[in-house]
C-alpha positions in Angstrom: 97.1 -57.1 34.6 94.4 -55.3 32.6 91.8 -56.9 34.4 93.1 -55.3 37.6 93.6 -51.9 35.8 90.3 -51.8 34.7 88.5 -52.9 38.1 90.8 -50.2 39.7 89.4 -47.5 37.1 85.9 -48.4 37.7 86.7 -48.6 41.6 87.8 -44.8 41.1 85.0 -43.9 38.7 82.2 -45.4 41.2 83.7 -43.6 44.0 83.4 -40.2 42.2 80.3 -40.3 41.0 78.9 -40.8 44.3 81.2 -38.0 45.7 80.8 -35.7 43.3 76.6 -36.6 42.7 74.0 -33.5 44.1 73.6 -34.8 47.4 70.8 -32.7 48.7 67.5 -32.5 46.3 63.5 -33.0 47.4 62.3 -36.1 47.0 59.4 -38.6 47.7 61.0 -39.0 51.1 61.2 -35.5 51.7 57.7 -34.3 50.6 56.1 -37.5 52.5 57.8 -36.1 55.8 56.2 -32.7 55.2 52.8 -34.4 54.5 53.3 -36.5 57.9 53.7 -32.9 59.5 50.7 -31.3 57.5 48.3 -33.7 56.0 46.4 -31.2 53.9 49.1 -29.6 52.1 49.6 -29.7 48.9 53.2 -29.3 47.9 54.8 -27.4 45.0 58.6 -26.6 43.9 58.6 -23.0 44.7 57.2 -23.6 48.4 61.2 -24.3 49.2 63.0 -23.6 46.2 63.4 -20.1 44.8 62.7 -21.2 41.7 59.0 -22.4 40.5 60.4 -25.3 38.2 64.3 -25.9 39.0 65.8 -28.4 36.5 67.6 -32.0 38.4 70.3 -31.5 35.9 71.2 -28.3 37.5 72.4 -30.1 40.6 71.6 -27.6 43.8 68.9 -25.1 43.3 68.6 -22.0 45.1 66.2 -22.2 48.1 63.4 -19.4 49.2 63.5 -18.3 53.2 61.6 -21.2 53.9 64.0 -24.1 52.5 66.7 -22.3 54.0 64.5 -22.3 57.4 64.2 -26.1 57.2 67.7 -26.9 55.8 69.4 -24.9 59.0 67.4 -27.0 61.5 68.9 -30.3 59.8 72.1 -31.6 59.6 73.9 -31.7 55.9 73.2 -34.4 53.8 70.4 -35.6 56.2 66.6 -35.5 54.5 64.4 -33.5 56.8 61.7 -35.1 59.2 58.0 -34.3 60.2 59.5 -33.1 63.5 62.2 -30.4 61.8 59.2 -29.5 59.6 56.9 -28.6 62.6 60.0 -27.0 64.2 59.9 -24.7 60.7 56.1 -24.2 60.8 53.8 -24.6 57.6 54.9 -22.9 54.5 51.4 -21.2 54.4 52.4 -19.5 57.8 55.9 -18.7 56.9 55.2 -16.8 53.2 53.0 -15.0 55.5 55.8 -13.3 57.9 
């Protein structure tokens, strides 16, 4: 009986960590796409984020116009591609505007 209690807490306890976990951060994946898109770029935290250093432990960061630019063109959850960053245009180009 506590063997079943206890694999039914954990069950729970798995399931809402990876509800309740930031879902949408950069990551290799992410800055790999944008360097498939732009090879000479070079790629900092304040290019998408509003914030020149924001903290993982904060969870979701505040993005600039241009990470709000690419996050529209992708749906939620979903890590952008080279494509949707070509769609946005180079971050170089977009600061510019």
């Amino acid at each position: 009986m506590k063997t079943t209690r206890l694999g039914i807490f954990i069950g729970f306890a798995a399931a809402a960590l990876f509800i309740l976990a930031p879902q949408a951060h950069a990551d290799l994946k992410q800055m790999k796409a944008y360097k498939e898109a732009y090879p000479d770029s070079k790629l900092k935290c304040v290019d998408c984020h509003a914030d020149a250093k924001p903290s993982k432990d904060d969870g979701q960061h505040e993005l600039n116009d241009y990470g709000k630019t690419v996050k529209a063109l992708v749906k939620p959850e979903v890590a952008p591609t080279a494509d949707e960053y070509k769609k946005a245009g180079k971050i170089e180009d977009f600061t510019k505007k």
